[in-house]
C-alpha beads as a LAMMPS data file, in Angstrom:
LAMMPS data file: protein, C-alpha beads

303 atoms
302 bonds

1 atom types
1 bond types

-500.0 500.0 xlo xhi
-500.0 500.0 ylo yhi
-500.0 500.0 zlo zhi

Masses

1 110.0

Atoms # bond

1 1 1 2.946 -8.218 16.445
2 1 1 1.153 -4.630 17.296
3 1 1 2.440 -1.815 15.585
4 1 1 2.826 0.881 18.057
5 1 1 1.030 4.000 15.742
6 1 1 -3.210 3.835 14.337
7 1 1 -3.505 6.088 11.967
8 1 1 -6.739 7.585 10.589
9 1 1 -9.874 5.853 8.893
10 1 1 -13.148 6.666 8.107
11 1 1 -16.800 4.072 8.331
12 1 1 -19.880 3.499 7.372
13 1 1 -22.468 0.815 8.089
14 1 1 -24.186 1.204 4.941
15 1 1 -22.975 -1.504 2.808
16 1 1 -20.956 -3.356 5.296
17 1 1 -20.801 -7.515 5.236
18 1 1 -19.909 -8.150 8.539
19 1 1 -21.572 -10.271 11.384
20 1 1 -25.789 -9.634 11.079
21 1 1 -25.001 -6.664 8.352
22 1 1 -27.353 -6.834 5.362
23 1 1 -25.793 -5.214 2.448
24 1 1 -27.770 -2.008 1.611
25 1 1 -29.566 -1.522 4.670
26 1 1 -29.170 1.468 6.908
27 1 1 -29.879 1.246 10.398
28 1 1 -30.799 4.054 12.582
29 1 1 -30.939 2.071 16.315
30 1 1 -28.331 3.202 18.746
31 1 1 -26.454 0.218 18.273
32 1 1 -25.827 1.100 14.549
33 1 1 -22.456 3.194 15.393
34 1 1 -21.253 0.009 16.756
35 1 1 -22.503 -2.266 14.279
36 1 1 -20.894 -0.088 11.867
37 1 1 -17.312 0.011 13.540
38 1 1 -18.059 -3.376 14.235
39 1 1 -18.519 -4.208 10.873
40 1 1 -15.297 -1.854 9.809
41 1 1 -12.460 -4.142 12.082
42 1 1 -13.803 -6.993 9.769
43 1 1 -12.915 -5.401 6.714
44 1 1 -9.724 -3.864 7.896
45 1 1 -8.549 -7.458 9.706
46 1 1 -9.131 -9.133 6.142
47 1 1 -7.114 -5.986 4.386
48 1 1 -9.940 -5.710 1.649
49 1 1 -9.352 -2.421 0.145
50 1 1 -13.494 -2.946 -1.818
51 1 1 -15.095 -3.233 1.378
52 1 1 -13.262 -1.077 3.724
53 1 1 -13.636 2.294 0.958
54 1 1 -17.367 1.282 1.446
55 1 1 -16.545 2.382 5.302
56 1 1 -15.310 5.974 4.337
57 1 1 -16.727 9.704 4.137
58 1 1 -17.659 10.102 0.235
59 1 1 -15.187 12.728 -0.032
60 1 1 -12.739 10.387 2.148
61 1 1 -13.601 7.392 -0.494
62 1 1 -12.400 9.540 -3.085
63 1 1 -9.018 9.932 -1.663
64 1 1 -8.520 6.114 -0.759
65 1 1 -9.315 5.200 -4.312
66 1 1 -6.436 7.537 -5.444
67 1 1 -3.793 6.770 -3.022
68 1 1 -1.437 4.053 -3.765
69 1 1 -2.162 0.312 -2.916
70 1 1 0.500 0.271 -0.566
71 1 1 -0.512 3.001 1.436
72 1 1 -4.111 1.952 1.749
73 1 1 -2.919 -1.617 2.897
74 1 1 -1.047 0.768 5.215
75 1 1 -3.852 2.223 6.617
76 1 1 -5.780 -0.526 7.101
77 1 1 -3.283 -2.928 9.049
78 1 1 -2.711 0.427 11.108
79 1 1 -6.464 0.371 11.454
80 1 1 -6.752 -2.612 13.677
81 1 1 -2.694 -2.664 14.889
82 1 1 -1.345 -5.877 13.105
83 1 1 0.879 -5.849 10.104
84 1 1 -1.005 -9.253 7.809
85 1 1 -4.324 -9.697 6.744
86 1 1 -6.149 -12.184 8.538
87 1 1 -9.263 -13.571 9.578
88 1 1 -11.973 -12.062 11.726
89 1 1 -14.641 -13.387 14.432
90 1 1 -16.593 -12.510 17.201
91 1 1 -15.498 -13.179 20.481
92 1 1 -17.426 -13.829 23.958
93 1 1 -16.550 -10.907 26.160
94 1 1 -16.817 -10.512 30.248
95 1 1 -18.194 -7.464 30.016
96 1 1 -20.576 -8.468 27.260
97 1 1 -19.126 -6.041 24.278
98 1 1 -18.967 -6.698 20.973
99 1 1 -15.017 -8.158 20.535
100 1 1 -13.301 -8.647 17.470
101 1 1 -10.308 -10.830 17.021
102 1 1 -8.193 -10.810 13.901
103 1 1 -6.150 -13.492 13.877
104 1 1 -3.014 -13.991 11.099
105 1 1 -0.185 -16.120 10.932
106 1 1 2.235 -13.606 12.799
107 1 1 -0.024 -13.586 16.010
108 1 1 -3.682 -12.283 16.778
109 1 1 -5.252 -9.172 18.171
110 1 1 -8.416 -8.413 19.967
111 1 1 -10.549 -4.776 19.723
112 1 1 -13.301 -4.323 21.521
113 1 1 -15.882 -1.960 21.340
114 1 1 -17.636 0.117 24.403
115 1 1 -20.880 1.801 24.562
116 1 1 -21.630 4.585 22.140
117 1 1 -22.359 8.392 23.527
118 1 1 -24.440 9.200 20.917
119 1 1 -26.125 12.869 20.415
120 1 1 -28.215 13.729 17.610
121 1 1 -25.561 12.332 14.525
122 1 1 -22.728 12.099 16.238
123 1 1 -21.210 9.407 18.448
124 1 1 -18.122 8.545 20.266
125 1 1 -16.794 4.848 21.222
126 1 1 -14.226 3.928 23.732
127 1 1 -12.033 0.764 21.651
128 1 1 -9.604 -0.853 23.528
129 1 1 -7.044 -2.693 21.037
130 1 1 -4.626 -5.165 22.416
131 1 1 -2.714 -8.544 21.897
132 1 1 -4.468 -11.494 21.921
133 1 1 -2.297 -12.641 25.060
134 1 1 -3.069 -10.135 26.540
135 1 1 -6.280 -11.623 28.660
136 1 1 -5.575 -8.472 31.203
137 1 1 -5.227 -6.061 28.794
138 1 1 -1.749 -4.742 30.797
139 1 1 -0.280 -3.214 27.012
140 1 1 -4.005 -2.261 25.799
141 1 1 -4.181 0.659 23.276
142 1 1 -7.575 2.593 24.468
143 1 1 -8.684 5.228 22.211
144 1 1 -12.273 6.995 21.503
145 1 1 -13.660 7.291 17.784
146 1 1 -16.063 9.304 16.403
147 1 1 -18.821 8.480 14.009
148 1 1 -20.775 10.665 12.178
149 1 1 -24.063 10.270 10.866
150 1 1 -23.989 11.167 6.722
151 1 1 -26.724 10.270 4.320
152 1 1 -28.334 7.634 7.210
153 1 1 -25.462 6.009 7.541
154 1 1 -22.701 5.984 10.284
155 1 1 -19.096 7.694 9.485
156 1 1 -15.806 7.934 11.537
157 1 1 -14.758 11.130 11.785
158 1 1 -12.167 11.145 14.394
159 1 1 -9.646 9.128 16.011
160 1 1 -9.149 10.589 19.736
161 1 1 -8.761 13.796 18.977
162 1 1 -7.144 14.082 15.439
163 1 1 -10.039 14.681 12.963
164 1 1 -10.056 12.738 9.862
165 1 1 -9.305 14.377 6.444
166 1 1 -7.839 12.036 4.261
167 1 1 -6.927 14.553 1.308
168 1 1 -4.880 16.817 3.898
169 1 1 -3.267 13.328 5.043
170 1 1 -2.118 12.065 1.178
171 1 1 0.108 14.376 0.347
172 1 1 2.013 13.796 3.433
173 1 1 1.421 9.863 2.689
174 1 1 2.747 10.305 -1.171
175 1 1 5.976 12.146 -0.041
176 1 1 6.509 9.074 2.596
177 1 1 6.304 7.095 -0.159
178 1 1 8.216 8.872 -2.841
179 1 1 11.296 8.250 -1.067
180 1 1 11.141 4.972 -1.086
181 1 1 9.648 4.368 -4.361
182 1 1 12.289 6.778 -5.971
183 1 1 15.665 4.813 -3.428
184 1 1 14.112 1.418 -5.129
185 1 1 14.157 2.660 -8.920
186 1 1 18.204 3.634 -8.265
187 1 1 18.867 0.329 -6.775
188 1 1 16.403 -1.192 -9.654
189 1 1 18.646 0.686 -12.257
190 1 1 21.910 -1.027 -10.778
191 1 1 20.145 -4.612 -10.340
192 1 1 19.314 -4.417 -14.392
193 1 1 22.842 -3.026 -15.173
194 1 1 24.506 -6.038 -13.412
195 1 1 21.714 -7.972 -15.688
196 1 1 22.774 -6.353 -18.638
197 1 1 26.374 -7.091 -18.364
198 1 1 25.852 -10.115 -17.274
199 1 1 23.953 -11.332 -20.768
200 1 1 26.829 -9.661 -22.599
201 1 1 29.683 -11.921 -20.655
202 1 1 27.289 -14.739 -21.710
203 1 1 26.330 -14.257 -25.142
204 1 1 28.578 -11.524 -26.402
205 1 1 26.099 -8.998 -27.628
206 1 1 23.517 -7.066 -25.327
207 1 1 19.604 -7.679 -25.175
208 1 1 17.451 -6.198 -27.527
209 1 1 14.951 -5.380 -24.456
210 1 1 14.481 -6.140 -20.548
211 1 1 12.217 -8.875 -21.767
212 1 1 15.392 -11.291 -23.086
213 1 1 16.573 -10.765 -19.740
214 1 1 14.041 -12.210 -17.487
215 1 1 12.479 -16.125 -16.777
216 1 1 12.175 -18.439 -19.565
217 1 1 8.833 -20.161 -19.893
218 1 1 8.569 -22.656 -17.459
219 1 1 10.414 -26.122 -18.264
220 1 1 13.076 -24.751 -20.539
221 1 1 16.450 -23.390 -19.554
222 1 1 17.721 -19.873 -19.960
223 1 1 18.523 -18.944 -23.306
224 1 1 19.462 -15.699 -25.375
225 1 1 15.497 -14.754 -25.557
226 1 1 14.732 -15.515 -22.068
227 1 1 18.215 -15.408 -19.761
228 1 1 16.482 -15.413 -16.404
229 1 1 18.725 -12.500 -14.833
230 1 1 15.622 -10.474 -14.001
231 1 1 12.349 -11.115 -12.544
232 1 1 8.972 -10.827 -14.330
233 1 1 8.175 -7.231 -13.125
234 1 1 11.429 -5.643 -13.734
235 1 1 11.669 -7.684 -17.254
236 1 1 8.407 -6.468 -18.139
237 1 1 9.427 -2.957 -17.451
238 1 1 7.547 -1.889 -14.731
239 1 1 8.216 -2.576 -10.838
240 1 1 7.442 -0.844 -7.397
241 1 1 5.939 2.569 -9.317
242 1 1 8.405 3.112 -11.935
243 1 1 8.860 2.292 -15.506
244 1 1 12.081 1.156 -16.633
245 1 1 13.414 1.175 -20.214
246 1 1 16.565 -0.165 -22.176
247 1 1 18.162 1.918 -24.982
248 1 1 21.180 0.808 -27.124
249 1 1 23.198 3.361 -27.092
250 1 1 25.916 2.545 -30.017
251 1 1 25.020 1.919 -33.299
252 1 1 26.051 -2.273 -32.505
253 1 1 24.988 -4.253 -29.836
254 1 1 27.376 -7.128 -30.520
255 1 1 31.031 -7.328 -27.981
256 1 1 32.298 -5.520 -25.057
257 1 1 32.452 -1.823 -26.787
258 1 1 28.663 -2.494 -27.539
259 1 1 27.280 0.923 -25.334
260 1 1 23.549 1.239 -23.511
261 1 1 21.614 3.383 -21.442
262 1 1 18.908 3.029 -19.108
263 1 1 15.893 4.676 -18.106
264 1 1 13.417 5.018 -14.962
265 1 1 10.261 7.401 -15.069
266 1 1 7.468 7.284 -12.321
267 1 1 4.443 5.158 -13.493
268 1 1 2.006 7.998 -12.079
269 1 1 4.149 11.311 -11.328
270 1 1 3.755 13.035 -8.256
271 1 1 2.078 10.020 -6.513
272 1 1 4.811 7.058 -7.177
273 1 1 7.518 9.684 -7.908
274 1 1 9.036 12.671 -8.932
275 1 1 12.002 12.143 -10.321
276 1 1 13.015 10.712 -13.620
277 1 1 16.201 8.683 -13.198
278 1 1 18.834 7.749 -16.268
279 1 1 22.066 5.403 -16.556
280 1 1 23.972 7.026 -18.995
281 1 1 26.444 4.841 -21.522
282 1 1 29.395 5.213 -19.162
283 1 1 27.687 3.793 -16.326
284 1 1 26.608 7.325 -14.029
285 1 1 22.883 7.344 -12.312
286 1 1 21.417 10.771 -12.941
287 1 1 18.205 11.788 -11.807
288 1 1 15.556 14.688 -12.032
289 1 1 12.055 16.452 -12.045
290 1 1 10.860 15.999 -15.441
291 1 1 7.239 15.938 -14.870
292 1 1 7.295 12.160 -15.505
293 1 1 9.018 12.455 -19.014
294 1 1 12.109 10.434 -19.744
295 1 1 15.690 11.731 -17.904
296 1 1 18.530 12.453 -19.504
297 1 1 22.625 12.320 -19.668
298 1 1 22.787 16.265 -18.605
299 1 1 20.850 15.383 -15.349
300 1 1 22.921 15.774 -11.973
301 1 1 24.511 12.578 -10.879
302 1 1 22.541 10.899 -7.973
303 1 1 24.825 10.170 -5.083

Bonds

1 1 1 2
2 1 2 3
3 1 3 4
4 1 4 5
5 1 5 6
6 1 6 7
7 1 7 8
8 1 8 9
9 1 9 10
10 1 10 11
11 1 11 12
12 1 12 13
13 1 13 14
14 1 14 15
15 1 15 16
16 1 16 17
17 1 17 18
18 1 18 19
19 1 19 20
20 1 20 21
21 1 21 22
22 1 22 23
23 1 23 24
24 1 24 25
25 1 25 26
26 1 26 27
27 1 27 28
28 1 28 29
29 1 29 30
30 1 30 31
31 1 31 32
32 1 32 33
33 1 33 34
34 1 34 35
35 1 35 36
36 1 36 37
37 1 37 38
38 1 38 39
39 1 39 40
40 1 40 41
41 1 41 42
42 1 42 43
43 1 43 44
44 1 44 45
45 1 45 46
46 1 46 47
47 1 47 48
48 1 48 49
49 1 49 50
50 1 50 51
51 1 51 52
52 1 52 53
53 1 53 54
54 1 54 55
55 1 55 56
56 1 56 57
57 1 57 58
58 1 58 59
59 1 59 60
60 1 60 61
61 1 61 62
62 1 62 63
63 1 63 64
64 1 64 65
65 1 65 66
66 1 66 67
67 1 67 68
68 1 68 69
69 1 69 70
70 1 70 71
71 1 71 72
72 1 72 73
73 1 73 74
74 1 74 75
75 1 75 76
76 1 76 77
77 1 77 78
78 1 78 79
79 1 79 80
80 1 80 81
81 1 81 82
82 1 82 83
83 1 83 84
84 1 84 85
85 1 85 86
86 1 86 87
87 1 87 88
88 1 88 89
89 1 89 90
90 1 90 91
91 1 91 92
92 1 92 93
93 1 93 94
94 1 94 95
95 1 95 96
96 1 96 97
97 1 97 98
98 1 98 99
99 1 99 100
100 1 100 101
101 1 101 102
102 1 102 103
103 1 103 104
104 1 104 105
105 1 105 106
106 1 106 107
107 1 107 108
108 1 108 109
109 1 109 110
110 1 110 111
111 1 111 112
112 1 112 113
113 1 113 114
114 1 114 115
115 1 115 116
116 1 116 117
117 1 117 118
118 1 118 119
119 1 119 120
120 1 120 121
121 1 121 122
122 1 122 123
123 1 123 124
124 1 124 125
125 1 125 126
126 1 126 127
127 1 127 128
128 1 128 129
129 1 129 130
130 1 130 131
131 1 131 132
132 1 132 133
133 1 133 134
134 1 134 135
135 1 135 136
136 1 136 137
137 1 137 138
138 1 138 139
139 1 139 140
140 1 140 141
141 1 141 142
142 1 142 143
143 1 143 144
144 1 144 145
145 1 145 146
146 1 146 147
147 1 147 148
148 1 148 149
149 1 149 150
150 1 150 151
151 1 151 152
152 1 152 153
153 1 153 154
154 1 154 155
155 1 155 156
156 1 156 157
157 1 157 158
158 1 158 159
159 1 159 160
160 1 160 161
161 1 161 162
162 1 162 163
163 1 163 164
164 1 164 165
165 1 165 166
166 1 166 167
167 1 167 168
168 1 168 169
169 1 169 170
170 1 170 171
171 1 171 172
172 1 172 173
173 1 173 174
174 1 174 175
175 1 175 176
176 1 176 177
177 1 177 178
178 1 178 179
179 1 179 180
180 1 180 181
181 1 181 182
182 1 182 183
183 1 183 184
184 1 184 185
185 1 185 186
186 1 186 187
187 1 187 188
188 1 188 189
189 1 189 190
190 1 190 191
191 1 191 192
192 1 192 193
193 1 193 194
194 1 194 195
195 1 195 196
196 1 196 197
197 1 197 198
198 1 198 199
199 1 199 200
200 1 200 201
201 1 201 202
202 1 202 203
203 1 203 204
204 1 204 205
205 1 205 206
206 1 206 207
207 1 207 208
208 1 208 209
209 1 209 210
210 1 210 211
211 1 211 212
212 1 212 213
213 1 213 214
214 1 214 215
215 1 215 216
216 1 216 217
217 1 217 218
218 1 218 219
219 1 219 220
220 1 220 221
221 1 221 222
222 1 222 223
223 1 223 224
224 1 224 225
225 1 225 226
226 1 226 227
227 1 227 228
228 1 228 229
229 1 229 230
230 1 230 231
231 1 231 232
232 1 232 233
233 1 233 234
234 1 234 235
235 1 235 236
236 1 236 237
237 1 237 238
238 1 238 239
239 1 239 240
240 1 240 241
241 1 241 242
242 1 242 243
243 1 243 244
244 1 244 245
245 1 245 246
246 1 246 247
247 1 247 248
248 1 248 249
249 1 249 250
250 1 250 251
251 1 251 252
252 1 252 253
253 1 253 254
254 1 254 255
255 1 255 256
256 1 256 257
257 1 257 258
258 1 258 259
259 1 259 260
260 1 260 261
261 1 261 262
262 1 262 263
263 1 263 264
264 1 264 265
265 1 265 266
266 1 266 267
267 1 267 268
268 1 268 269
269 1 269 270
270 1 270 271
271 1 271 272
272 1 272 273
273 1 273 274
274 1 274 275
275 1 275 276
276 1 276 277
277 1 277 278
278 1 278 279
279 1 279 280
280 1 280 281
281 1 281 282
282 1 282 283
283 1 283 284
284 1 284 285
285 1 285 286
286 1 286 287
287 1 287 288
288 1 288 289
289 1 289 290
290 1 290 291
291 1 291 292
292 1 292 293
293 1 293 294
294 1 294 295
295 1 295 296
296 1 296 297
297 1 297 298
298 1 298 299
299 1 299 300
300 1 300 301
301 1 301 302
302 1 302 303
């Protein structure tokens, strides 16, 4: 299905692999804005995060490469308005201009491209983005971009008439995802306390690490080293952005009395959280800033 918002994106036709691209070559004709945004729908349909960065600003690029892979997959299924990565072609057109259809399993969409107003190195394209059922285009999206010329090669600057600036945009982008990094480590925390208790009911002791709670080699059953309460990611201590750690709190780890604690820290702080998160021995979340390092029992409790 469409989304209903297109973010911001930047291209450039220097490297592109799309139809008639050769990699490397720069092309100065006035078709080379839309050969470039052309070639910039085929990288965004397939959701490759290599080729579309080769469409960006350099100081754009740098940005992308930073951000999370989440929110450039974001960005790019925004990019040409469906939510899977799919498979693009060239389509005939009525009017004759260049048409690309993504197609993915959830349904298809078409974009096509309008004549360039180009003066000196900058240009501006009418796109008109709609569903693939859509043969009248009654629900079409129609939006102008802007493409800059930098070093020879042909940039997207704007999106109707927001500019793009990628580094203003991902701090906004981190902090959208924050939350919901930082809501999935809690409800990570719980999901390997119900593990945890869970192995002691079983074997009367707790695990020596997450590992001995997650999915035994394939072709053998669950056992004390391998329990299969967890999946692979959380077992292996890392899931979603955060690290997650077992302690033992007591000085046994054998019966009911046995006591534990767990821990969550953001895998890269500031960008996949803030907040350090800790399940003290009697069971209470708390969670705060520590600059990525380790929480602790004197933290304030996390409603």
């Amino acid at each position: 299905m469409l989304v209903t918002a297109l973010w911001f994106v930047a291209v450039n036709n220097g490297t592109a692999q799309g139809p008639n691209s050769q990699a490397g070559a720069v092309s100065t004709a006035p078709d080379a804005p839309t050969a470039a945004l052309r070639d910039a729908l085929f990288a965004a349909c397939s959701q490759s995060q290599e080729q579309f960065s080769k469409f960006l600003t350099a100081r754009n690029a740098r940005t992308f490469a930073q951000l999370t892979p989440s929110a450039r997959v974001a960005l790019m299924k925004r990019f040409v308005l469906l939510n899977e990565p799919g498979r693009a072609s060239l389509v005939p057109s009525p009017s004759g201009r260049p048409t690309v259809r993504c197609e993915t399993p959830a349904g298809a969409a078409e974009l096509q491209i309008g004549g360039a107003e180009i003066a000196d190195n900058f240009a501006l394209l009418p796109v008109e983005e709609r569903e693939a059922t859509d043969a009248v285009g009654n629900d079409a999206i129609r939006i102008k971009m802007g493409l800059i010329r930098e070093n020879a090669a042909w940039k997207l600057i704007s999106v109707g008439l927001v500019l793009l600036d990628l580094p203003a945009l991902a701090f906004e982008w981190d902090t959208q995802e924050i939350e919901t990094t930082e809501r999935g480590a809690i409800a990570a925390l719980k999901k390997v306390a119900e593990a945890v208790e869970a192995y002691r009911r079983t074997y009367t002791r707790l695990p020596d690490s997450l590992a001995g709670l997650g999915p035994p080699p394939r072709g053998t059953a669950p056992s004390a080293e391998s329990a299969s309460l967890l999946d692979a990611d959380l077992a292996a201590g890392v899931k979603n952005g955060y690290k997650f750690r077992l302690v033992i709190a007591g000085a046994s780890a054998v019966g009911a009395p046995a006591r534990y604690a767990l821990a969550a820290t953001p895998q890269v702080y500031g960008r996949t959280g803030r907040r350090s998160f800790f399940r003290d021995s009697g069971g209470t979340i708390r969670g705060a800033d520590h600059q990525g390092s380790v929480g602790s029992e004197l933290d304030p409790k996390v409603e």
